[in-house]
Every structure is written in structure tokens, then in C-alpha cells.
N, CA, C and O atoms as CSV, one atom per row, in Angstrom:
chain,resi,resn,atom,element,x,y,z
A,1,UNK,N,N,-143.110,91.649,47.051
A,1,UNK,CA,C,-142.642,90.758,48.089
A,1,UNK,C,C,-143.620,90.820,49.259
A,1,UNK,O,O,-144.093,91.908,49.585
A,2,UNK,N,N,-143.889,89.887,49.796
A,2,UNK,CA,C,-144.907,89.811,50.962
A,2,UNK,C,C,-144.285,90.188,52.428
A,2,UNK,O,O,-143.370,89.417,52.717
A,3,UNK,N,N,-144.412,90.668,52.912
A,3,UNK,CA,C,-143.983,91.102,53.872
A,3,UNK,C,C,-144.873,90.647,55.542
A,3,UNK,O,O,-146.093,90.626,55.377
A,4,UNK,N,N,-144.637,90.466,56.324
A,4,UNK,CA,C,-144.834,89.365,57.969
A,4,UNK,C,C,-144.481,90.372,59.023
A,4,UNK,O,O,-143.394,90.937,59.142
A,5,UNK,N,N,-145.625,90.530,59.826
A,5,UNK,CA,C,-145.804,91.177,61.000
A,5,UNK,C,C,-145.474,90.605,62.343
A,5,UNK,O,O,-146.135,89.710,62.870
A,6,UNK,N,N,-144.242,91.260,62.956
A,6,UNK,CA,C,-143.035,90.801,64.031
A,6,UNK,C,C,-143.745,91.529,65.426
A,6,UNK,O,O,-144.428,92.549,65.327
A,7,UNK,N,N,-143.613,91.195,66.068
A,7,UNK,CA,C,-143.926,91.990,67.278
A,7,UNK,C,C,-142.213,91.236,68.492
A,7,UNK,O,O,-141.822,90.113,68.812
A,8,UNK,N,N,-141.742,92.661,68.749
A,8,UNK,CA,C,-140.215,92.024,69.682
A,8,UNK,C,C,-140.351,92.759,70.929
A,8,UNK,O,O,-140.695,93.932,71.077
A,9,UNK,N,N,-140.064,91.985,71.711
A,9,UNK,CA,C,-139.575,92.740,72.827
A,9,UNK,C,C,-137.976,93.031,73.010
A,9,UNK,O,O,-137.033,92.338,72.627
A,10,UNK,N,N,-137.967,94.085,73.608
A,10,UNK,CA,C,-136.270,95.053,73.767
A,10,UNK,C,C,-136.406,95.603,74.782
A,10,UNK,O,O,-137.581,95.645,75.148
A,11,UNK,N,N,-135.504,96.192,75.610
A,11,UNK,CA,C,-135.211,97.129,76.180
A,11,UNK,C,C,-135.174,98.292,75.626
A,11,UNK,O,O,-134.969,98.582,74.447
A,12,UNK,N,N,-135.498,99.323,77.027
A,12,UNK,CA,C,-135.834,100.280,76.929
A,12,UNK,C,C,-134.454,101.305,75.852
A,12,UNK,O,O,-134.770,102.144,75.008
A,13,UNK,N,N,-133.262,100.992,76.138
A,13,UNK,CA,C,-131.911,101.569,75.750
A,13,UNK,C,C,-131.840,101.193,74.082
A,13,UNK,O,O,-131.548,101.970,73.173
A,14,UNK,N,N,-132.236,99.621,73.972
A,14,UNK,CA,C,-132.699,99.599,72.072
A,14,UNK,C,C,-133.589,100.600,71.304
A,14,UNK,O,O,-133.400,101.364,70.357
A,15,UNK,N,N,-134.685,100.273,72.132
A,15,UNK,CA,C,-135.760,100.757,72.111
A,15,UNK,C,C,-135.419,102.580,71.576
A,15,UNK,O,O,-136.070,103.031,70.633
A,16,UNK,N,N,-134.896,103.019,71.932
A,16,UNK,CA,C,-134.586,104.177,72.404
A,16,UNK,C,C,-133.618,104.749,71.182
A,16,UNK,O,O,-133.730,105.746,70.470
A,17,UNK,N,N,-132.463,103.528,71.250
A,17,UNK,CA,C,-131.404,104.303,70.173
A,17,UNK,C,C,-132.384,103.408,68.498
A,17,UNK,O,O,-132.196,104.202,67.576
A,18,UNK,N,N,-133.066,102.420,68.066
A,18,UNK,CA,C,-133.805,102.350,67.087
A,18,UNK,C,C,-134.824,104.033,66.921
A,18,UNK,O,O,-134.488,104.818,66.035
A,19,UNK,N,N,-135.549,104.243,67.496
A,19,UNK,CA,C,-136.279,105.731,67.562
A,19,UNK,C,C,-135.300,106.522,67.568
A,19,UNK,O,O,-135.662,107.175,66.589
A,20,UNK,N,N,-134.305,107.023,67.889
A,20,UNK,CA,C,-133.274,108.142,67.730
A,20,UNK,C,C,-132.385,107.588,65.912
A,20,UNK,O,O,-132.186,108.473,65.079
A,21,UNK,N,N,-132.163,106.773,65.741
A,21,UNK,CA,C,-132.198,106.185,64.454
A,21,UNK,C,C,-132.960,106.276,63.076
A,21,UNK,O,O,-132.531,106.316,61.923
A,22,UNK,N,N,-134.473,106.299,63.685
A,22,UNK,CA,C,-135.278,106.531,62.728
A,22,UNK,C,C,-135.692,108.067,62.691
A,22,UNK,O,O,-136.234,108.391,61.634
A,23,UNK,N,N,-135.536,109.134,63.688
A,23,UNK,CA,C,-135.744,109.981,64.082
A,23,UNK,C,C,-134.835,110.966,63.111
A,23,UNK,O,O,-135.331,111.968,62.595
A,24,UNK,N,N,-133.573,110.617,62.930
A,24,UNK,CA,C,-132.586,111.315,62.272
A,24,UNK,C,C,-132.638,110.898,60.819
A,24,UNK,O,O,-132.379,111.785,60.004
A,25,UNK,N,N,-132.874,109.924,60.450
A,25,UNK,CA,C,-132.655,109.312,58.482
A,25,UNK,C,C,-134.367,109.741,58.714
A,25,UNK,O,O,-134.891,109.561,57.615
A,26,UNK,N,N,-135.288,110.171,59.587
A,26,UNK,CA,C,-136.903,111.014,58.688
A,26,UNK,C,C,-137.509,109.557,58.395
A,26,UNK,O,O,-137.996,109.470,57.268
A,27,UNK,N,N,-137.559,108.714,58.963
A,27,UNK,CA,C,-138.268,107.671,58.311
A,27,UNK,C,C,-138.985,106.374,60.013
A,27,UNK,O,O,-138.939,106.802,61.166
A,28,UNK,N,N,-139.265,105.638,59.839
A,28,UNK,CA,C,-140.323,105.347,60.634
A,28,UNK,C,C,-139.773,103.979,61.603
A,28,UNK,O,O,-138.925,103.389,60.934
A,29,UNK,N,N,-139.876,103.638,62.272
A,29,UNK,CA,C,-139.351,102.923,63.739
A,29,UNK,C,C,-139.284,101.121,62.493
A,29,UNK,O,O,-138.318,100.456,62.121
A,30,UNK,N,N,-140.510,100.989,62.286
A,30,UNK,CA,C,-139.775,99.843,61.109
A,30,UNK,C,C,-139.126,99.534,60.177
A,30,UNK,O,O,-138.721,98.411,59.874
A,31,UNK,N,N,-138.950,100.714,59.548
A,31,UNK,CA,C,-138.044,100.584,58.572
A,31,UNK,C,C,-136.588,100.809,59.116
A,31,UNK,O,O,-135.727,100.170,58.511
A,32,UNK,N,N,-136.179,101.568,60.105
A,32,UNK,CA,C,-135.003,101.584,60.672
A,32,UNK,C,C,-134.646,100.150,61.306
A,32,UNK,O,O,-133.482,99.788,61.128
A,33,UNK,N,N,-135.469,99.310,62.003
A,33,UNK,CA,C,-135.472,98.432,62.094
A,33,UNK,C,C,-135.039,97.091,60.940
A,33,UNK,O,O,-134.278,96.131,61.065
A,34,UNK,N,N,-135.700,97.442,60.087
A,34,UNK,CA,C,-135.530,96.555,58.771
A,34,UNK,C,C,-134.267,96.367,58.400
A,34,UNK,O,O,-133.651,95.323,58.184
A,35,UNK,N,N,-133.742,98.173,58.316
A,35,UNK,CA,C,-132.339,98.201,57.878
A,35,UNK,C,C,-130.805,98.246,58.781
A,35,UNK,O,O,-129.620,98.457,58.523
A,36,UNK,N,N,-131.451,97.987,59.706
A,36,UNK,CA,C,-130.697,96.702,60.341
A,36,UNK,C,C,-130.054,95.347,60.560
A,36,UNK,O,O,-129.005,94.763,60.833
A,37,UNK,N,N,-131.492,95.198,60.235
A,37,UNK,CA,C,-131.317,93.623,60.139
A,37,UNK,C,C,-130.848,93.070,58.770
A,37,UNK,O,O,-130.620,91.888,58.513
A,38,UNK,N,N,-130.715,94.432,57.700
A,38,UNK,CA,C,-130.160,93.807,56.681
A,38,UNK,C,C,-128.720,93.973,56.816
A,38,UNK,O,O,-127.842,93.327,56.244
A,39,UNK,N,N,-128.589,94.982,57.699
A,39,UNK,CA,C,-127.185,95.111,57.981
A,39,UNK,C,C,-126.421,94.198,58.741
A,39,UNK,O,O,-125.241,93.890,58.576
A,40,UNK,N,N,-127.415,93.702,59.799
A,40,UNK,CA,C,-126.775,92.661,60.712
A,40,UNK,C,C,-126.382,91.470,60.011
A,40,UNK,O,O,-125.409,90.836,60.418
A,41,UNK,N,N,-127.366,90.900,58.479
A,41,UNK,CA,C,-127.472,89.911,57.716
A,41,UNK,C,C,-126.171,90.082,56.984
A,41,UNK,O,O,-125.569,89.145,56.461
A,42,UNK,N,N,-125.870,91.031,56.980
A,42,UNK,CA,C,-124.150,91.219,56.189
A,42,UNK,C,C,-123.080,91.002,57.010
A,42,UNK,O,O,-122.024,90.506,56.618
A,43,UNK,N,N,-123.296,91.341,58.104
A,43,UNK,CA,C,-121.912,91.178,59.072
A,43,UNK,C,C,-121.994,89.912,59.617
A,43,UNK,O,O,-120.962,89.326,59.941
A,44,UNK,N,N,-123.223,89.348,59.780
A,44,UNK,CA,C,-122.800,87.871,60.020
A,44,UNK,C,C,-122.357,87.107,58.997
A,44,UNK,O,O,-121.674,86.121,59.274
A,45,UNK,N,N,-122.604,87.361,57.880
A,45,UNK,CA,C,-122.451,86.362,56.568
A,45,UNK,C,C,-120.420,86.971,56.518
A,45,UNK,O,O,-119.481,86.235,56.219
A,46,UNK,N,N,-120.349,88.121,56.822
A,46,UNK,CA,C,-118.533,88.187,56.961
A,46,UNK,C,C,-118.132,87.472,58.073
A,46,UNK,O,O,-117.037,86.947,57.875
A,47,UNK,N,N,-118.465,87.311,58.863
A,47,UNK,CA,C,-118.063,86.720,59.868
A,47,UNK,C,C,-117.675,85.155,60.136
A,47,UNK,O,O,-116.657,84.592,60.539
A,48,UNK,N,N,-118.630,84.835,59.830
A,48,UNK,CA,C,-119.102,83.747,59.199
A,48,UNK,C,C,-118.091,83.040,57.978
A,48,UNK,O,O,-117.796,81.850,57.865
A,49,UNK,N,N,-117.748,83.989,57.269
A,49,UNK,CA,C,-116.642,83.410,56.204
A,49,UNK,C,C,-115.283,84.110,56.780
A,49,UNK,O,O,-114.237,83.685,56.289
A,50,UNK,N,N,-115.203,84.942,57.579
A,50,UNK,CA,C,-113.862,85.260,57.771
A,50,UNK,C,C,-113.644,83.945,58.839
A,50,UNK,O,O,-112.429,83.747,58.844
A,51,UNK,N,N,-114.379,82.858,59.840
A,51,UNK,CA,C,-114.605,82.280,60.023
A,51,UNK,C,C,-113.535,80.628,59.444
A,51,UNK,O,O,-112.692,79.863,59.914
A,52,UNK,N,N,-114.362,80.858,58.085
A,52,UNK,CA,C,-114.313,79.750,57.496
A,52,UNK,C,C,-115.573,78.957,57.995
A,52,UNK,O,O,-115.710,77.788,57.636
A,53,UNK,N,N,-116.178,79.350,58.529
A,53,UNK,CA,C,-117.666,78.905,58.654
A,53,UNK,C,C,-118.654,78.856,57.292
A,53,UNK,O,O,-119.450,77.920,57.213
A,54,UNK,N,N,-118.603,79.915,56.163
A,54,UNK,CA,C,-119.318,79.667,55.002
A,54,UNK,C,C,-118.597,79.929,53.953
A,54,UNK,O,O,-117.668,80.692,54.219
A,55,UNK,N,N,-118.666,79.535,52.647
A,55,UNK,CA,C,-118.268,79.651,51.751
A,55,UNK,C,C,-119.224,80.730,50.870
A,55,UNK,O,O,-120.454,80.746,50.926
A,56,UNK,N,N,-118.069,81.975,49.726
A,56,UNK,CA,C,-118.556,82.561,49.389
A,56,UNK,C,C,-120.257,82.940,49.229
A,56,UNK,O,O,-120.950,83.935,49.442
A,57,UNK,N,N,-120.477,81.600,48.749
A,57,UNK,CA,C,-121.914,81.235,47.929
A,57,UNK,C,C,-122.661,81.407,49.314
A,57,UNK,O,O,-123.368,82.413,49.255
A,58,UNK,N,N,-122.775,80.574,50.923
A,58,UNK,CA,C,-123.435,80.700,51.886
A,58,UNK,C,C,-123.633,82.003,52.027
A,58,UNK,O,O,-124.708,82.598,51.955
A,59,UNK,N,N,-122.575,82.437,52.229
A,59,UNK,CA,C,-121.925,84.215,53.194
A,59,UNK,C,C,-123.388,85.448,51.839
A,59,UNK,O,O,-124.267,86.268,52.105
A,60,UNK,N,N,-122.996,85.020,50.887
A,60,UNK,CA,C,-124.357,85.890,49.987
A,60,UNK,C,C,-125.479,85.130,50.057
A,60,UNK,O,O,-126.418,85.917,49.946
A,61,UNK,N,N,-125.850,84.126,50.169
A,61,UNK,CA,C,-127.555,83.232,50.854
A,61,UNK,C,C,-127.377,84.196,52.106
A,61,UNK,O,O,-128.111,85.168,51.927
A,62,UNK,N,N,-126.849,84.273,53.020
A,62,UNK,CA,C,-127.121,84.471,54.451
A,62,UNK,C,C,-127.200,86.058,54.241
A,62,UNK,O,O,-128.298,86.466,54.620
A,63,UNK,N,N,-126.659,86.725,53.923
A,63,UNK,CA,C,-126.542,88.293,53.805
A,63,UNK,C,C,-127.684,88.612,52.566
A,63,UNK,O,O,-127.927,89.815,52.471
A,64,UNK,N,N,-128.313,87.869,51.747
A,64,UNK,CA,C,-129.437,88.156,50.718
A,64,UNK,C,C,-129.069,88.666,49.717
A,64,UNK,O,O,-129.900,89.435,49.234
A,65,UNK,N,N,-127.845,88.532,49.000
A,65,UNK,CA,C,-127.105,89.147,48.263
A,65,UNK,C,C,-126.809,87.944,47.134
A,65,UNK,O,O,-126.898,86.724,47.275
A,66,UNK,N,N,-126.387,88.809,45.852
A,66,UNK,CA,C,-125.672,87.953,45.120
A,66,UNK,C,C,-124.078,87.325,45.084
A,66,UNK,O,O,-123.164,87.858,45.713
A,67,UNK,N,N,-123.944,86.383,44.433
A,67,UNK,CA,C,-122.399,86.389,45.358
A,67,UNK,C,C,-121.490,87.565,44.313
A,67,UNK,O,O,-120.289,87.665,44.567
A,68,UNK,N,N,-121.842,88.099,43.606
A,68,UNK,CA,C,-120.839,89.417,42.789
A,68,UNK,C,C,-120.935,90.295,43.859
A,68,UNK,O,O,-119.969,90.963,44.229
A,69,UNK,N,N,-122.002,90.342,44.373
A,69,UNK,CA,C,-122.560,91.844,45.316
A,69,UNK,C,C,-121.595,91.280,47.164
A,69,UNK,O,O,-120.861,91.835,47.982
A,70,UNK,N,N,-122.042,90.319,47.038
A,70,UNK,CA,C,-120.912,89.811,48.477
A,70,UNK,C,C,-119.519,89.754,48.621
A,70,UNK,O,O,-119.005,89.892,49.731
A,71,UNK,N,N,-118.613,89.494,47.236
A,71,UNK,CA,C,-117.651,90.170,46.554
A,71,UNK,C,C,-117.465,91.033,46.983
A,71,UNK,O,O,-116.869,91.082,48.059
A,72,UNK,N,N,-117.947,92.268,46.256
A,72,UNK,CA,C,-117.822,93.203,46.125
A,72,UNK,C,C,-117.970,94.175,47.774
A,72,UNK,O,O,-117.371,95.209,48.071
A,73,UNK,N,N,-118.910,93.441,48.556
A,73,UNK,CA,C,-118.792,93.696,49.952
A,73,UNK,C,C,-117.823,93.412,51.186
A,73,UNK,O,O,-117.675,94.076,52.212
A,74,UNK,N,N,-117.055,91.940,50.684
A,74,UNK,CA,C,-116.045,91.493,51.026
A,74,UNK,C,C,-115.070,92.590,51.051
A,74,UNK,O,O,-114.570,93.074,52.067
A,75,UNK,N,N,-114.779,93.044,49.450
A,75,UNK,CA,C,-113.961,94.280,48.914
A,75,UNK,C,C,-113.873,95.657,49.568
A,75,UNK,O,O,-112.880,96.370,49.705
A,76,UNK,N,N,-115.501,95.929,50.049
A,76,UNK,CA,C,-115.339,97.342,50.677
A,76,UNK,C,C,-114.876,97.460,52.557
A,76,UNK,O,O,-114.637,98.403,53.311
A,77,UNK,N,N,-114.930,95.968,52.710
A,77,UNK,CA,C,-114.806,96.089,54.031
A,77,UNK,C,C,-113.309,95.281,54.793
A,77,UNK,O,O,-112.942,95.048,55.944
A,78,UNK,N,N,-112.742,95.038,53.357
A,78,UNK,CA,C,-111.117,94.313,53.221
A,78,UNK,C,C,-111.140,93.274,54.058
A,78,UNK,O,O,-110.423,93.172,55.054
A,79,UNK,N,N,-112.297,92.142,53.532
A,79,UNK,CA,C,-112.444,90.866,53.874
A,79,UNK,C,C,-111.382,90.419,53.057
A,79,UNK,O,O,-111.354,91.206,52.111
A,80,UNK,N,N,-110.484,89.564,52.919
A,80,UNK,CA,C,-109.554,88.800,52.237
A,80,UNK,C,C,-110.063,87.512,52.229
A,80,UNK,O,O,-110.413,86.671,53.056
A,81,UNK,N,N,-109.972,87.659,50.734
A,81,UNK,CA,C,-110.407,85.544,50.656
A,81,UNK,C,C,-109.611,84.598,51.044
A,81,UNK,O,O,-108.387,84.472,50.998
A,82,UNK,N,N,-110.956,83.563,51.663
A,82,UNK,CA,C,-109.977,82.549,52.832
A,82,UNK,C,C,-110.209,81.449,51.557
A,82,UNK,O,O,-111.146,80.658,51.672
A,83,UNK,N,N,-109.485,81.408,50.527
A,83,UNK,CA,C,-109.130,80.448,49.244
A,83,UNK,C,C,-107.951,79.987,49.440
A,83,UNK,O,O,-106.941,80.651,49.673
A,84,UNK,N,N,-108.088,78.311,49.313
A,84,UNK,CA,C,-106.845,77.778,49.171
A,84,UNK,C,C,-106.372,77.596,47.678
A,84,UNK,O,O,-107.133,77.548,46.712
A,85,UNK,N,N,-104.946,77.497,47.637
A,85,UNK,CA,C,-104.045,77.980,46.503
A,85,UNK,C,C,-105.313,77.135,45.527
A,85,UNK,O,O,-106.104,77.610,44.711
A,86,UNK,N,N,-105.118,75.684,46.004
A,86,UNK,CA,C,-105.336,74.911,45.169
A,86,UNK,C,C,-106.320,75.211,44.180
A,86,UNK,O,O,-106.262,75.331,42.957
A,87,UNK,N,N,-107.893,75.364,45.616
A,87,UNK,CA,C,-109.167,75.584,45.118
A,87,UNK,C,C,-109.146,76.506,43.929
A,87,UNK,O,O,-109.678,76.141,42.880
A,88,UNK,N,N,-108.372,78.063,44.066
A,88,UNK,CA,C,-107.956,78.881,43.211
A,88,UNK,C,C,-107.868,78.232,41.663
A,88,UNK,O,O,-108.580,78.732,40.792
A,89,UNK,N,N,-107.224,77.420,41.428
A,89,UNK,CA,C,-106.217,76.829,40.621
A,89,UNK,C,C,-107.255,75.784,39.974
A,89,UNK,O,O,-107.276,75.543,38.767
A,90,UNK,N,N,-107.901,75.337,40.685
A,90,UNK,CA,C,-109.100,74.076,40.414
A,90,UNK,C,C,-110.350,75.365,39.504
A,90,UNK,O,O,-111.031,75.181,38.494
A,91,UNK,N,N,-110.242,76.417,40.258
A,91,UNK,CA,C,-111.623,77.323,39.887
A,91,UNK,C,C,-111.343,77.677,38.786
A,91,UNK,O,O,-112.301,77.768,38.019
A,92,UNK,N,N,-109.725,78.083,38.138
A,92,UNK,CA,C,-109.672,78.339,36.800
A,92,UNK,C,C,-109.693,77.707,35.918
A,92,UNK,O,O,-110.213,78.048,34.855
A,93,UNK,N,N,-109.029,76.418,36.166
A,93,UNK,CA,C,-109.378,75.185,34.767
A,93,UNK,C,C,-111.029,75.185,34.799
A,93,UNK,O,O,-111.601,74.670,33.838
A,94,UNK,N,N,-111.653,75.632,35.652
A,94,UNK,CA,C,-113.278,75.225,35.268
A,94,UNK,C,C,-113.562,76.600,34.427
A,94,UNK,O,O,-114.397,76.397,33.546
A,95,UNK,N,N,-113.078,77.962,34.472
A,95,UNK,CA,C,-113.325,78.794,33.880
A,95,UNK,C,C,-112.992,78.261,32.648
A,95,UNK,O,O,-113.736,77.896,31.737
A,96,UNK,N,N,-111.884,78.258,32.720
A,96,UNK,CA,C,-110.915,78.183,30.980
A,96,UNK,C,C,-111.831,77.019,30.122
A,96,UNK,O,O,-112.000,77.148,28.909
A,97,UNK,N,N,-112.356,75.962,30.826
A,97,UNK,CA,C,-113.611,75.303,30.434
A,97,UNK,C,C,-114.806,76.220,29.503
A,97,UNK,O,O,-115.223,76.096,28.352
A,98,UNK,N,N,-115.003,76.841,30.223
A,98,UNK,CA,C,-116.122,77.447,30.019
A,98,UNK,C,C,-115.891,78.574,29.202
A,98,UNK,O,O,-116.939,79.048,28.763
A,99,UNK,N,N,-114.863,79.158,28.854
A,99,UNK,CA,C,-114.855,80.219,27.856
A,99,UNK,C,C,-113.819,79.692,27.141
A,99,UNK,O,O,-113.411,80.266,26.132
């Protein structure tokens, strides 16, 4: 994967708790950084669907995930699906289709 060189400005107090961050997990001011932002990429994509702002499929585009894995993240963080009865009901005749 190709990877793109960021340069940010922050305050000194970010600044500060990112280095106390990377300082403790032994690993280096960008990569603590990185894993952040993948973290931040998850809580907006819940948000976002607890919302009703995205649908499953968006909420895993936006978080970089698959939608089993956004599921399954939904699951650990007791997101409840915002599914209407119907849609439910519409989603299984397309299964029962298909198998």
C-alpha cells in the first residue's frame, strides 16, 4: 500500500498526549497517530449509523472495514441495528433467493 506524507499542526496538549501514547505501546509518534485515525474512522462510521446517517455498507466504506467486520464492531460496542421491520423482511426473501 502506498503510503502519503502529512505534515499537521496541533497543540501543544495533543501534541503531548500523541507522544505519551506512543511512548507507552514502544512504538513511534506516527504510527500512534495512524492508529487513531483508524480508530476515529470507526467511531464516526458508528455514529454516523447510530445516526441513521449511513447505512451498514457506508458505516464499513467510512471505517475501512468489511461490512462482516463492521457487524461484528457494531456487536462489540452494542450498536443496535437501526433496520426497519420491513427492510428485515425484504432482506430475507432476497436471501432465500439466493440459497
Amino acid at each position: 500500500m502506498a503510503t502519503k506524507t502529512l505534515s499537521i499542526r496541533m497543540d501543544d496538549k495533543d501534541y503531548n498526549f500523541i507522544s505519551y501514547l506512543a511512548k507507552e505501546e514502544n512504538e513511534d509518534v506516527s504510527k500512534a497517530v495512524r492508529e487513531l485515525v483508524d480508530l476515529g474512522r470507526v467511531m464516526l462510521a458508528m455514529e454516523k449509523y447510530k445516526k441513521s446517517e449511513a447505512s451498514i455498507e457506508k458505516a464499513a466504506r467510512i471505517a475501512g472495514v468489511s461490512i462482516s467486520k463492521m457487524m461484528d464492531i457494531f456487536r462489540e460496542y452494542g450498536v443496535e441495528a437501526n433496520i426497519e421491520y420491513e427492510d428485515y423482511l425484504k432482506s430475507l426473501k432476497s436471501l432465500r433467493k439466493v440459497w
